[in-house]
N, C-alpha and C positions, 0 to 999 in steps of 0.2 A: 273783318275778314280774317285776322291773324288767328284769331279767340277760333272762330267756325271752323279755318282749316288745321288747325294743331287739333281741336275735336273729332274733328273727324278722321284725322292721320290714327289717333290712339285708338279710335274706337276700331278703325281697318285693321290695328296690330293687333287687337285683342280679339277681333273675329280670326283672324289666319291662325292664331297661336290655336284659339279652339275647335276650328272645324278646315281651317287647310283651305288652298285654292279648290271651290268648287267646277268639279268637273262637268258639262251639261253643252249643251249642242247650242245653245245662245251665248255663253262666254265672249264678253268681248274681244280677247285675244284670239279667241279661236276665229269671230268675227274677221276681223281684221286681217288674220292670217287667209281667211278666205278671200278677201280682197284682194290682197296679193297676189296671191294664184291667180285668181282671175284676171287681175289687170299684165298681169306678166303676158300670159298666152294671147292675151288682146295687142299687147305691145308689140311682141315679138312678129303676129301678123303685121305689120303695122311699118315695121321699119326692118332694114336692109340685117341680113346675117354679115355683117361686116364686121370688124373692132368697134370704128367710129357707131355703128347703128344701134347695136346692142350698149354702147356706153352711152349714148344719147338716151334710149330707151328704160334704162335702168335708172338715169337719172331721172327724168322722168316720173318713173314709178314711187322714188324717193318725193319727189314734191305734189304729188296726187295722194299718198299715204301719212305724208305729214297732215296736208289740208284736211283731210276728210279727220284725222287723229285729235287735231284740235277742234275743227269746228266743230265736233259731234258733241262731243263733253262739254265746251264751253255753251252751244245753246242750251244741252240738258240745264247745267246746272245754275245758266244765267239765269234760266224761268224759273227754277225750284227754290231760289232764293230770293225771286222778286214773290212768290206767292206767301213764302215763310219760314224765315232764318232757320226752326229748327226741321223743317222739313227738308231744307237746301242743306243742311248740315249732314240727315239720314241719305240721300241722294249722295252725297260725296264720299260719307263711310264705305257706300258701297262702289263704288268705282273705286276708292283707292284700295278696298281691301281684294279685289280682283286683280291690285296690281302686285301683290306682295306674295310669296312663296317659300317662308322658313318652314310652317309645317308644313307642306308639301314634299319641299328639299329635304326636309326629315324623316317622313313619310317614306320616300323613296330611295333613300339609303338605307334604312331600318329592312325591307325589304331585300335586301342583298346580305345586309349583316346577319338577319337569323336562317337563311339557309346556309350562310357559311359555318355557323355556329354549330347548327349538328348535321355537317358534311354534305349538305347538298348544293354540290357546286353545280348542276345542271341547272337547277334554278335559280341560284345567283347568279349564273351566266345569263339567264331570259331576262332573270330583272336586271341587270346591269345595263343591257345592250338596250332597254330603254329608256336610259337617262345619258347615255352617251352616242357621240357620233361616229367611234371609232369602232372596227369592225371588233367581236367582242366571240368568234367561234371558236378559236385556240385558246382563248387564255384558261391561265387557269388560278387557281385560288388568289394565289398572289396578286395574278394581272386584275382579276375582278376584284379585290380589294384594294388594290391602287386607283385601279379606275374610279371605284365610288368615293374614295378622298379626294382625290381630286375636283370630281364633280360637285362634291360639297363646298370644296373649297374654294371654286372659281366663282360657281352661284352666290355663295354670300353677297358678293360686289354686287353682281347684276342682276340677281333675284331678288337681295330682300334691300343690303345699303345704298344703295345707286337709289333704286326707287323711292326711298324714303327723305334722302337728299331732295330727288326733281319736286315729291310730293310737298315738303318744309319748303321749298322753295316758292312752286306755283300750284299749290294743291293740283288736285284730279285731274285737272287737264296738264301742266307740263309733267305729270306722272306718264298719262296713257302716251304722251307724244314720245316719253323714253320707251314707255315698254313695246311702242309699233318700231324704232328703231331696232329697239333690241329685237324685235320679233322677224322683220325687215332683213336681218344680217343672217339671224338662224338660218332662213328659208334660201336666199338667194347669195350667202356672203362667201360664199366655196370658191377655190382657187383651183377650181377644176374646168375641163373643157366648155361646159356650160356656163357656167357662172364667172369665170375669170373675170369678161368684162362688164356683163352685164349687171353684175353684183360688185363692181368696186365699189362707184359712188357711197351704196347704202354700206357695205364695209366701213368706207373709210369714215363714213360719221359716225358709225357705232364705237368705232375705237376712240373719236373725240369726243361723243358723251360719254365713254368710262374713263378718258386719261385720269382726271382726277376724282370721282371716285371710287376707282378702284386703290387710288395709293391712299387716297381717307381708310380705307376697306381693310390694307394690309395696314398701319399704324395703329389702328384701334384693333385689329387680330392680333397685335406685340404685345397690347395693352394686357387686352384678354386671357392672353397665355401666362402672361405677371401673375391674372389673380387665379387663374385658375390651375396654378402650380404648374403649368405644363414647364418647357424649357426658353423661358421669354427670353436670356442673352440669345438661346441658339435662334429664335426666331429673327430676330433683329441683326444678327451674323449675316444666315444665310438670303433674308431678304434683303441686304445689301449687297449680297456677292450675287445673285440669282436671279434677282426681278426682272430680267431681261433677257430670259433665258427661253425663251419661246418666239415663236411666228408674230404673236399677236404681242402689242406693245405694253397691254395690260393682264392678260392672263395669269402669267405669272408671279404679278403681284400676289396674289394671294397664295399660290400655289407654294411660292416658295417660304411664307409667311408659316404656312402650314407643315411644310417641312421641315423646316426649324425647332418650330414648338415641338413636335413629334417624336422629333430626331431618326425622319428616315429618309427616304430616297424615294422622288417623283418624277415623272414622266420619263424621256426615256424612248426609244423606236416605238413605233404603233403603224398597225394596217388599218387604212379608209379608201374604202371601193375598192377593196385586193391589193392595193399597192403599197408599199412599204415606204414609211417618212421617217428619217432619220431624223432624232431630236436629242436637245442634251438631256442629261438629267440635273434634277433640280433637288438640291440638298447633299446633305453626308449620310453618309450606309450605317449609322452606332448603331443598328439593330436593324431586324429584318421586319419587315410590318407585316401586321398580324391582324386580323378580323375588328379586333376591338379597337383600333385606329379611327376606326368609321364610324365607333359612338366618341371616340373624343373629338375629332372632327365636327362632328354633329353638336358636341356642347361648345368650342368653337364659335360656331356659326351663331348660333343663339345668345352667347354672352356680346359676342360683336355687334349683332343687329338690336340688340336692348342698350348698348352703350351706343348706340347709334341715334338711336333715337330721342333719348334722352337730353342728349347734346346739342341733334336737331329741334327741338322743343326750347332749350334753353339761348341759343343763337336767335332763333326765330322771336320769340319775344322781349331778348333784347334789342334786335335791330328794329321791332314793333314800337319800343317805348321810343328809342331815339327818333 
């Protein structure tokens, strides 16, 4: 099983590198994400608008989307491997490369960088405002350039190295169990009037499946920055003054990882649903960032998730032979 699922992890990274998360109305994730919804609006009839009912309920919905997250994939792929190892092998390429997103993440930043490129900030605003959650009509070049570093830079963790982690770990199924987590906190993990309570629980597990790794995430992003000349003291600087510079316990892991190397200055106030969140910033100001941030960002991301992998491959068949 070490030999079938290292197979099929590489074969998942070398479909995403060439054709990206496929978009399509049957998507697992997207699946899954419908569940959710579903069973939220099922719950919420169900038990009291209370604190206590909505956390009872939310929890809840965390252990109905775990269960269905693993059993689903562990039957697929129990059978496809009792029928024949290389067919159970193609069966898992494919869930785990549904669960990975560097061309995509790239994809979607590229998008933003070439309208910034010959001045069309309207449309870097439309594409920016859909890979972020933060309200995205004021800004202007700047802000919609900071924003897509950043979004690049958070995702590495939990779009392509996290996954690739749970994947080396427990192939396709503790893969899909991370990404319904991760998908779980997107949807419902807001510290807003609705979801405060009803979205702790699945919050607070999303931040204990990334504690660590997102900090594998920001180390091998230090690494990265070494070879790829970027500013790897400043990296390792500033993600020791700044990783903890955010709401979430692990965000800024990275974020600041990438401010470093960079050498500029991230996050910072932002409006979500009109209202204005005071936040620190994360990094030093040695220059003011610039459009082309967002492709070094983007190489970034890709040397980390190739050094990532590499090492998960190499761990996994060590601890295989022992």
């Amino acid at each position: 099983m070490v030999i079938s699922q290292l197979t099929a992890l590489i074969i998942a990274f070398i479909l995403d590198l060439c054709f990206g998360d496929p978009d399509f109305r049957f998507h697992p994730i997207r699946i899954i994400g419908n569940y959710i919804s579903l069973s939220e609006k099922v719950l919420r009839k169900i038990f009291p608008k209370t604190k206590y009912g909505e956390t009872v309920a939310g929890g809840i919905l965390v252990i109905k989307v775990l269960f269905v997250s693993f059993a689903v994939p562990f039957l697929i792929l129990f059978f496809s491997y009792r029928l024949n190892r290389f067919f159970g092998i193609g069966v898992e390429s494919v869930i785990c490369y549904f669960l990975l997103a560097a061309r995509s993440l790239s994809d979607a930043a590229l998008k933003v960088y070439k309208p910034l490129k010959i001045g069309d900030t309207e449309t870097a605003r439309k594409n920016v405002s859909m890979i972020v959650g933060r309200d995205t009509e004021s800004l202007d070049d700047v802000g919609i350039t900071k924003a897509a570093v950043e979004t690049v830079a958070e995702n590495t963790s939990d779009g392509i190295v996290a996954p690739i982690i749970y994947m080396a770990i427990g192939g396709g199924v503790l893969g899909f169990m991370y990404k319904a987590v991760n998908t779980m906190d997107s949807m419902v993990g807001y510290k807003n009037d609705r979801y405060i309570n009803f979205g702790k629980i699945a919050a607070k597990l999303d931040d204990i499946a990334n504690f660590i790794p997102s900090r594998i995430s920001a180390y091998l992003m230090i690494l990265s920055a070494y070879i790829l000349r970027f500013d790897g003291k400043g990296a390792f600087k500033i993600h020791k003054r700044d990783c903890r510079r955010h709401a979430s316990p692990n965000s800024a892991q990275t974020e600041s990882v990438t401010a470093g190397a960079l050498g500029i200055q991230l996050a910072g106030n932002a409006y979500y649903f009109g209202k204005l969140y005071k936040k620190p910033f994360i990094g030093d100001k040695k220059r003011d960032i610039e459009y082309e941030d967002i492709k070094k960002s983007i190489k970034l991301m890709y040397l980390t998730s190739v050094i990532t992998l590499i090492l998960c491959i190499l761990v996994k068949l060590i601890v295989g032979v022992l």
